[in-house]
C-alpha positions as CSV (number, residue, x, y, z in Angstrom):
1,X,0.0,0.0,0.0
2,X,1.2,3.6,-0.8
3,X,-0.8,5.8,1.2
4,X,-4.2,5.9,3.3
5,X,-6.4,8.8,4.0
6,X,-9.4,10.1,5.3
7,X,-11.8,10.9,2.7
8,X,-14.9,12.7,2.0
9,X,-17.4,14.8,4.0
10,X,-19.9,12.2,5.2
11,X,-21.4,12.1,8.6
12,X,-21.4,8.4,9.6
13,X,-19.1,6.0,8.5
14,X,-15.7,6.9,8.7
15,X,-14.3,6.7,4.6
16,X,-10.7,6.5,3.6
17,X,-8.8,6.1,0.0
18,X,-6.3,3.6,-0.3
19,X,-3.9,4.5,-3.0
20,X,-2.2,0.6,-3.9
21,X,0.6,-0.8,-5.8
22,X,-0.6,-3.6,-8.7
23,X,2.1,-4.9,-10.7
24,X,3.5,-1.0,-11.0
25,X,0.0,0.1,-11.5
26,X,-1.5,2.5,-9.1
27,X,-4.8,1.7,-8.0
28,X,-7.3,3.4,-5.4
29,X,-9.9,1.7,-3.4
30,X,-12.7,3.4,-1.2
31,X,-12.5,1.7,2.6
32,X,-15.1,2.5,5.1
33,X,-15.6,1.2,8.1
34,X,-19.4,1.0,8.9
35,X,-21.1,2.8,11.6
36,X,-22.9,0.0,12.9
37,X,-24.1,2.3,16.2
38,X,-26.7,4.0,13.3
39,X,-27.0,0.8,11.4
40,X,-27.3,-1.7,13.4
41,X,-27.3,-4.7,11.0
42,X,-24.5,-4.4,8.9
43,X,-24.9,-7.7,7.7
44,X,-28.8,-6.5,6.3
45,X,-27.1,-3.8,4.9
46,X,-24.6,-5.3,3.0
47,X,-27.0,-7.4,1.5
48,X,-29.1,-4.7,0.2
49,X,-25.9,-2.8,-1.5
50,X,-25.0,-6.1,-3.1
51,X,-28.6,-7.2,-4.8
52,X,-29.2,-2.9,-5.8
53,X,-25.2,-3.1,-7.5
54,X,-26.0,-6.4,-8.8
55,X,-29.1,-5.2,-10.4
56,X,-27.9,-1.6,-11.4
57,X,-25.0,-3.4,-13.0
58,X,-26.7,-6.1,-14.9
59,X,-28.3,-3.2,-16.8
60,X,-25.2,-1.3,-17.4
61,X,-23.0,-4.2,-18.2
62,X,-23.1,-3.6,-22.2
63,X,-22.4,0.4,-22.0
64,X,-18.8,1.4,-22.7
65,X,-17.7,2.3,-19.3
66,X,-20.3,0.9,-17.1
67,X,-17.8,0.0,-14.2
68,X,-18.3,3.7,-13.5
69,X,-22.0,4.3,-13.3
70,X,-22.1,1.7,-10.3
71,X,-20.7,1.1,-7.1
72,X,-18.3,-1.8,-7.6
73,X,-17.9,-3.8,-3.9
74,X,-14.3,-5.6,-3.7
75,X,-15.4,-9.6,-1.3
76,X,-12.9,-10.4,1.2
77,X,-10.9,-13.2,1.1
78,X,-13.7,-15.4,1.5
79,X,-15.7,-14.2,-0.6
80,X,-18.3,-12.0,1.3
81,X,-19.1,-8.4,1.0
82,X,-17.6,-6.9,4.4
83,X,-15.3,-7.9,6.7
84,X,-15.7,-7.7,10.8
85,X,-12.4,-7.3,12.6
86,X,-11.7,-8.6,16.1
87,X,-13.3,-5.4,17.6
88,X,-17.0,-5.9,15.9
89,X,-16.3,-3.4,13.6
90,X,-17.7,-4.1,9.6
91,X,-15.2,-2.8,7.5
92,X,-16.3,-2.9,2.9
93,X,-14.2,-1.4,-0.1
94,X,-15.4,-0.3,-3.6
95,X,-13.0,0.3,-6.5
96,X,-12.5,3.8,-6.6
97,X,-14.3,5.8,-9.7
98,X,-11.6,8.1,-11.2
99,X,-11.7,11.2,-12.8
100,X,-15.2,12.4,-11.3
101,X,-15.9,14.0,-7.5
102,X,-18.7,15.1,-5.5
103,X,-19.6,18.4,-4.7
104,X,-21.2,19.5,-1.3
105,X,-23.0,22.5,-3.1
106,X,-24.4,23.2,-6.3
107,X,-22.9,25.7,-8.1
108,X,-24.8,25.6,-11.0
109,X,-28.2,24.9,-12.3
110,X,-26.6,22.2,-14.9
111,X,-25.0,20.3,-12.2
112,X,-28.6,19.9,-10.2
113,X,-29.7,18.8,-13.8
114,X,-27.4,16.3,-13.9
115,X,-28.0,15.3,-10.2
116,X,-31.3,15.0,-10.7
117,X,-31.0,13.3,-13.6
118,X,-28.8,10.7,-12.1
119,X,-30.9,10.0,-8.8
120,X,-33.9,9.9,-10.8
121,X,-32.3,7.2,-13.4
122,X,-31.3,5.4,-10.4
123,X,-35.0,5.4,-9.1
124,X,-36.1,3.9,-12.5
125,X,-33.3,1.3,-12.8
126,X,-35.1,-0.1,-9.7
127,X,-38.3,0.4,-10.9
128,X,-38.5,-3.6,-11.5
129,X,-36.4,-4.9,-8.3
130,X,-37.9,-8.0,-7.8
131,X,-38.9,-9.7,-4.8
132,X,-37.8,-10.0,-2.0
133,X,-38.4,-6.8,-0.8
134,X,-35.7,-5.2,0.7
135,X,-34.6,-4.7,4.4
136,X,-34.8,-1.7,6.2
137,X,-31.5,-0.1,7.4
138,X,-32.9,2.3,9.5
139,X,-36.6,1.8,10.2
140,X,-38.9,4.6,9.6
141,X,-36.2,6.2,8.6
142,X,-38.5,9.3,6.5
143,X,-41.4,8.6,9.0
144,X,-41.7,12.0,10.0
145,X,-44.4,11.5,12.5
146,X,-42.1,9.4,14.3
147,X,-39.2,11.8,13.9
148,X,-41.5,14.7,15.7
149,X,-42.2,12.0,18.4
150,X,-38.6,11.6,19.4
151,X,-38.5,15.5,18.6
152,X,-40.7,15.9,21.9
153,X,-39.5,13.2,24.0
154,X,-36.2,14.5,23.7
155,X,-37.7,18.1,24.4
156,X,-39.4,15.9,27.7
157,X,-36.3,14.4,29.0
158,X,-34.0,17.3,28.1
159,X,-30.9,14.9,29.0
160,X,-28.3,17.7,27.8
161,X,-30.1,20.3,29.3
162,X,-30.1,22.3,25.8
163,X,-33.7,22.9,25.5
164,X,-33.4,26.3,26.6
165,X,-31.1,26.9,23.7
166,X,-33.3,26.1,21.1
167,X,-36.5,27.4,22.1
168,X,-37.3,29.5,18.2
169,X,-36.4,26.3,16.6
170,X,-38.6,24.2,18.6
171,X,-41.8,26.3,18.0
172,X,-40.9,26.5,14.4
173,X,-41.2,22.8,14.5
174,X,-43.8,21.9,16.1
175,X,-45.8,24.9,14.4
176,X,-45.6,22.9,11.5
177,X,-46.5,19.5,13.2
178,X,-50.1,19.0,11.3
179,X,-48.1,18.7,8.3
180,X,-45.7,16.1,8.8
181,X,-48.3,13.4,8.1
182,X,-49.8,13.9,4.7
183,X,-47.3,12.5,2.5
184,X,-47.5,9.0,4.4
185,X,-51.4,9.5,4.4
186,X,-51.3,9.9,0.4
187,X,-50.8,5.9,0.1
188,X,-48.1,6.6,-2.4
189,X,-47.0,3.0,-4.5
190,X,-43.8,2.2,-2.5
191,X,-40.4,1.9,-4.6
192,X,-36.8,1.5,-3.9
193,X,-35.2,4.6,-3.0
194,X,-31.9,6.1,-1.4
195,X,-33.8,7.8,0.9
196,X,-30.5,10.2,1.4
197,X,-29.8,11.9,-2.1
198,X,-27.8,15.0,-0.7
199,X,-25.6,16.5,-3.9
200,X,-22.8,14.8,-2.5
201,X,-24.0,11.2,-3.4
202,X,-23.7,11.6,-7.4
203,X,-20.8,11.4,-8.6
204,X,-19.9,14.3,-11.6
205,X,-17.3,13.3,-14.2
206,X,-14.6,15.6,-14.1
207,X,-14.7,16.3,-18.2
208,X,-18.4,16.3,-19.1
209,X,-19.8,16.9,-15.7
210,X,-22.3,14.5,-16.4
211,X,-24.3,12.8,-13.2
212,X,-22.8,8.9,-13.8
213,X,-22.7,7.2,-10.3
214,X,-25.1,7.4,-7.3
215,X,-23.1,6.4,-4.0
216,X,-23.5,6.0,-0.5
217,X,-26.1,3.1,-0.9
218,X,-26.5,2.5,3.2
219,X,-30.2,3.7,3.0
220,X,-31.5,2.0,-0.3
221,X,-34.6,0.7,1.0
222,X,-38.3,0.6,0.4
223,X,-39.7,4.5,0.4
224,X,-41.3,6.7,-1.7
225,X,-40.5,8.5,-4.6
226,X,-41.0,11.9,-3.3
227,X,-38.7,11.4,-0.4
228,X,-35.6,11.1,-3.0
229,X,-36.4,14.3,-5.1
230,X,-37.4,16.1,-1.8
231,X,-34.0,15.4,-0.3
232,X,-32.5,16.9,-3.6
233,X,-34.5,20.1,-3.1
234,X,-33.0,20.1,0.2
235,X,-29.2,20.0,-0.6
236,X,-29.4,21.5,-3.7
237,X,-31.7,24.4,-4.0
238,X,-30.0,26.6,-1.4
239,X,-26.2,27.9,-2.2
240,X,-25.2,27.4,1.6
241,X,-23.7,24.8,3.3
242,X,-25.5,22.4,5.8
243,X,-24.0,24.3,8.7
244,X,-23.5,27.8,7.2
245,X,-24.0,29.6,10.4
246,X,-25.0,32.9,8.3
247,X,-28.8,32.5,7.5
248,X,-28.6,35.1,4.5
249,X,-27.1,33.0,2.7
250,X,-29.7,30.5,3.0
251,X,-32.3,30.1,0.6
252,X,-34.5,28.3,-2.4
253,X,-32.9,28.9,-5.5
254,X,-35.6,28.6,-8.2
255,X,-33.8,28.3,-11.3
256,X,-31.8,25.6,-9.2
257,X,-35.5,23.7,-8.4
258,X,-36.4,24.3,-12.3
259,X,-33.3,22.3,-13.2
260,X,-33.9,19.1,-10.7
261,X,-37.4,19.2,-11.9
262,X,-36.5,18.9,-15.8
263,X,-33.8,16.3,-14.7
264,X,-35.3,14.4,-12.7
265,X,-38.6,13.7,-14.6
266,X,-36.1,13.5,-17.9
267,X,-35.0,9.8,-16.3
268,X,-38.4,9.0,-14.2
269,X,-41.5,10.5,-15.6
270,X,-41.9,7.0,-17.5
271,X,-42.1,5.0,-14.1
272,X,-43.8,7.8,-11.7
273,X,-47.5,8.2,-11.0
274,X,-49.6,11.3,-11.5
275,X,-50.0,11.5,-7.9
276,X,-46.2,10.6,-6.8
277,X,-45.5,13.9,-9.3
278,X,-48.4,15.6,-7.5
279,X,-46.2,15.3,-4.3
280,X,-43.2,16.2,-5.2
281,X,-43.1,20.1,-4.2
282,X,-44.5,19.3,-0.8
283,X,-42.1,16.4,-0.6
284,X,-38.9,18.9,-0.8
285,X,-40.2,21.1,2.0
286,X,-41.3,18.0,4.4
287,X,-37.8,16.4,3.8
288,X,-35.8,19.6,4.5
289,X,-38.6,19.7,8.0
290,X,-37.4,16.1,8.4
291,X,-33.9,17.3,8.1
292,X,-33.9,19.9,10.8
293,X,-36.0,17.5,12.9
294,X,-33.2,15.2,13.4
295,X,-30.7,17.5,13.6
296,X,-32.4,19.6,16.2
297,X,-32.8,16.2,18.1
298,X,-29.7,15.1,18.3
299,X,-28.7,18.7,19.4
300,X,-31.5,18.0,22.6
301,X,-30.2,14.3,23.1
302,X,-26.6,15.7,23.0
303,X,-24.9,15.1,19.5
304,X,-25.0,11.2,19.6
305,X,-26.3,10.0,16.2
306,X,-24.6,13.1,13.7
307,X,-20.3,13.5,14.0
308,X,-20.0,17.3,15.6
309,X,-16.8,19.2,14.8
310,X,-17.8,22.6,17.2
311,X,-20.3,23.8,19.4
312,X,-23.9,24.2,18.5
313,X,-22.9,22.1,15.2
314,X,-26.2,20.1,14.9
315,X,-28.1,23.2,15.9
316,X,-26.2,25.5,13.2
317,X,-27.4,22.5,11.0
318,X,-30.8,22.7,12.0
319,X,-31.2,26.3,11.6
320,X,-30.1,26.2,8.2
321,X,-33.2,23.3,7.4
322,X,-35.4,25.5,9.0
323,X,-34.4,28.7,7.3
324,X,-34.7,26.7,3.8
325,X,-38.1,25.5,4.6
326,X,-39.5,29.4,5.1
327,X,-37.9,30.0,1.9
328,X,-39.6,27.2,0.3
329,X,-42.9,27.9,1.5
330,X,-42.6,31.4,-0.1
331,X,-42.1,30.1,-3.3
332,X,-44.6,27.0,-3.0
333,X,-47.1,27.8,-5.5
334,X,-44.2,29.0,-8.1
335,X,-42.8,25.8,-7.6
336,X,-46.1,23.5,-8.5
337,X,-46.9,25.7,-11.0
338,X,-43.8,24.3,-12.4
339,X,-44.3,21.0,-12.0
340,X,-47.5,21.0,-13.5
341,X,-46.7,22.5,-16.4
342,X,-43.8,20.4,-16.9
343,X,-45.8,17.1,-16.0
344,X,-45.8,14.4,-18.3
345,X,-43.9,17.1,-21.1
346,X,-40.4,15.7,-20.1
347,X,-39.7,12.0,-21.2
């Protein structure tokens, strides 16, 4: 081996790129070690990544480059997708894609488009999973009902005495709590989804800048539709970062929100309902709710589920969610407007 180091900006696992010698060939691998605190069957897990690759892949297989437009996983020794080490730890590795990179903001409306584009190609690729259905990595993981449960139990049991801290954020919250059941009560046709399609889990190639990989596959489970292009609005419509502790800078971009919506029904108009379509403004204002939900949570409970590099972190996060979902809801009817228009006119 020629070099290790951390990697990436993710939250949860801890990622690191192995740079390797092969026969004087230099080679990079992705190694992560999984956080199996948050998911607590890794096994389950693992089993999910490998049937969604397997599947993904099978389709790809006769497209020049197709080892790039899906996570490759690299079996151990014996053969099986992770590894756990002496300590309980699960440790996988993927073959590193070169010559693309992730972005933690979008800095243009043509790289949403080609997010969106991606995500929602990635929806309709497992349009036709077959059975079994999948597990669940993290049960009711966009129940949002739930979510504003453990919102106020935490708010109840106050066990880092932060409550007082967060008191605007809180009442924003629960101001909001009648909403935060009507996309479960639509009886949406469940899918496969990634259930966490921040801009940073597409993969742009470096030349073209074209969407070609989807990544971070821990929460591909069954969901709904909406929850995937809602979690795009929610990374990728505002020019600020996740903890940008300056609110002006937060808000919905709508030229941004034009381009996911023309990219994202350009790969999954074919497979989506009326009504899934119907949803998927309100989706991207629930989800960013959702968002600041958890992280105002974990701010109550005192940081245990999200990796906190200052104080206040999670509750810099969560401000930022809520500030997006006021900016949102100012531009709600613009934004199905759009959507209707556009409808079943992209293919």
């Amino acid at each position: 081996m020629l070099a290790a180091q951390a990697y990436g900006s993710g939250h949860i696992n801890d990622t690191y790129c192995l740079t390797m010698d092969q026969s004087g060939t230099r080679v990079r691998y992705i190694l992560q070690r999984i956080n199996h605190r948050v998911f607590r069957d890794p096994l389950a897990l693992m089993e999910n990544i490998q049937r969604v690759t397997a599947h993904i892949g099978d389709k790809f297989a006769r497209e020049k480059g197709f080892s790039r437009r899906v996570l490759t996983l690299i079996p151990t020794r014996e053969g099986l997708a992770c590894h756990r080490d002496e300590e309980g730890h699960y440790w996988r590795s993927y073959i590193f894609i070169e010559n693309a990179r992730t972005y933690d903001t979008v800095t243009s409306p043509k790289q949403a488009f080609e997010a969106a584009q991606a995500f929602g190609r990635f929806q309709a690729m497992l349009a036709d999973f077959p059975a079994p259905r999948l597990h669940e990595t993290i049960p009711d993981f966009h129940h949002t009902p739930k979510r504003v449960a453990r919102l106020e139990a935490a708010i109840s049991a106050n066990p880092a005495d932060r409550v007082k801290l967060a008191q605007p954020e809180i009442e924003f919250v629960l101001g909001r709590k009648p909403i935060t059941n009507m996309l479960l009560d639509a009886k949406l046709v469940e899918r496969v989804t990634h259930n966490d399609t921040k801009i940073n889990n597409v993969m742009l190639d470096d030349a073209t800048g074209a969407g070609i990989c989807v990544i971070d596959l821990d929460t591909v489970m069954p969901g709904l539709a909406p929850y995937d292009f809602g979690d795009l609005v929610r990374t990728a419509t505002s020019p600020a970062k996740e903890d940008e502790q300056d609110l002006t800078k937060v808000a919905m971009q709508f030229p941004v929100f034009e381009a996911l919506v023309r990219g994202y029904l350009t790969s999954a108009s074919e497979f989506l309902t009326k009504a899934e379509k119907q949803w998927l403004v309100f989706s991207g204002k629930l989800i960013t709710l959702e968002s600041g939900i958890r992280f105002l949570t974990d701010f109550l409970i005192g940081d245990t589920y999200f990796k906190v590099h200052r104080e206040n972190h999670n509750l810099d996060r969560c401000r930022t969610q809520l500030k997006l979902v006021e900016s949102i809801e100012r531009q709600e009817a613009a934004m199905n407007r759009l959507v209707e228009c556009l409808g079943d006119n992209l293919i």
